[in-house]
C-alpha positions as CSV (number, residue, x, y, z in Angstrom):
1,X,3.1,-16.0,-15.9
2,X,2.4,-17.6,-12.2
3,X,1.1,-16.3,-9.3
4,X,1.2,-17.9,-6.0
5,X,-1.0,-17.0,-3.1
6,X,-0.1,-17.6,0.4
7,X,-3.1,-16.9,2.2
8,X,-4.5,-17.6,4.7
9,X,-0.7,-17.8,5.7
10,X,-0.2,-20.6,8.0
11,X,2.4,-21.5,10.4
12,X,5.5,-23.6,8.4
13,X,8.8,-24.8,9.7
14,X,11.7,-25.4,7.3
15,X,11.8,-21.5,5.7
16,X,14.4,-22.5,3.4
17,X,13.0,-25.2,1.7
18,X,9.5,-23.3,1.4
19,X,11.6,-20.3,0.2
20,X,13.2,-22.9,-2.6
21,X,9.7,-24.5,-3.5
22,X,8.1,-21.1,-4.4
23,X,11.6,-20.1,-6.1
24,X,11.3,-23.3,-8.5
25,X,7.7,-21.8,-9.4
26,X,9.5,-19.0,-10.1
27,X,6.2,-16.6,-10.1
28,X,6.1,-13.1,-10.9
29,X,4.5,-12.2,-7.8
30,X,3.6,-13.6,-4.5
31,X,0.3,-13.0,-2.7
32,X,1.2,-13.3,1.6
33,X,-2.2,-12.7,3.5
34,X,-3.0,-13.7,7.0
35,X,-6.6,-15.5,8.5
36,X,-8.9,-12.5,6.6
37,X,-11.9,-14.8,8.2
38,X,-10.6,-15.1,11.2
39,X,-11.1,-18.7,11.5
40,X,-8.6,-18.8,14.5
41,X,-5.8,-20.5,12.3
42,X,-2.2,-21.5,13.6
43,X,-0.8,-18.2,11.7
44,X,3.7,-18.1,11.7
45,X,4.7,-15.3,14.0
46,X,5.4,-11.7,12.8
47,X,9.2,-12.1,12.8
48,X,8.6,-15.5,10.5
49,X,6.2,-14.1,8.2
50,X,8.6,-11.0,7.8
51,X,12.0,-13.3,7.7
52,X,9.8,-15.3,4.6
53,X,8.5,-12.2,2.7
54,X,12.3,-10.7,2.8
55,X,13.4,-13.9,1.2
56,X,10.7,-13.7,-1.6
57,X,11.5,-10.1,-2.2
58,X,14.9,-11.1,-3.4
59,X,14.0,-13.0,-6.2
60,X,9.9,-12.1,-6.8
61,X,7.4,-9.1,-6.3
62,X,5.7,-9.8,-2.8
63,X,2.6,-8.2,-1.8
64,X,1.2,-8.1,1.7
65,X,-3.2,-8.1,2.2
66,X,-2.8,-4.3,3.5
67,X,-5.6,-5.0,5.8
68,X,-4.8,-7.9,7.8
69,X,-1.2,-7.3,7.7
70,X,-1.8,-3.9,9.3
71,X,-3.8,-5.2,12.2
72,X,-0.3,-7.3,12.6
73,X,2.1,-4.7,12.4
74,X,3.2,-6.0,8.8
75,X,2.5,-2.7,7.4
């Protein structure tokens, strides 16, 4: 089984082709967490980060840190 962790989440261009990398891992679950340290990274923007974990859903488990994702209205 694979896991992938995408944390501390940072900002991407080109959603579809890091939709299709994580695809071709084909992991049973993927990890989405945002700067837990916060180190001041250049994080995506809530409507990217959601548009990316909606994509993932279709084809994996995602799960979202409940703590920093909160602060960010991912809920």
């Amino acid at each position: 089984m694979k896991f992938v962790l995408i944390g501390p989440i940072l900002d991407f261009d080109l959603l579809e082709i890091f939709v299709k990398w994580i695809k071709e891992i084909n992991p049973f679950l993927v990890y989405v967490e945002y700067d837990i340290y916060n180190w001041k990274l250049p994080e995506p923007s809530l409507g990217k980060t959601m548009e990316l974990i909606e994509k993932l859903s279709k084809s994996t488990l995602v799960i979202k840190n409940y703590q920093t994702c909160m602060v960010r209205g991912l809920g």
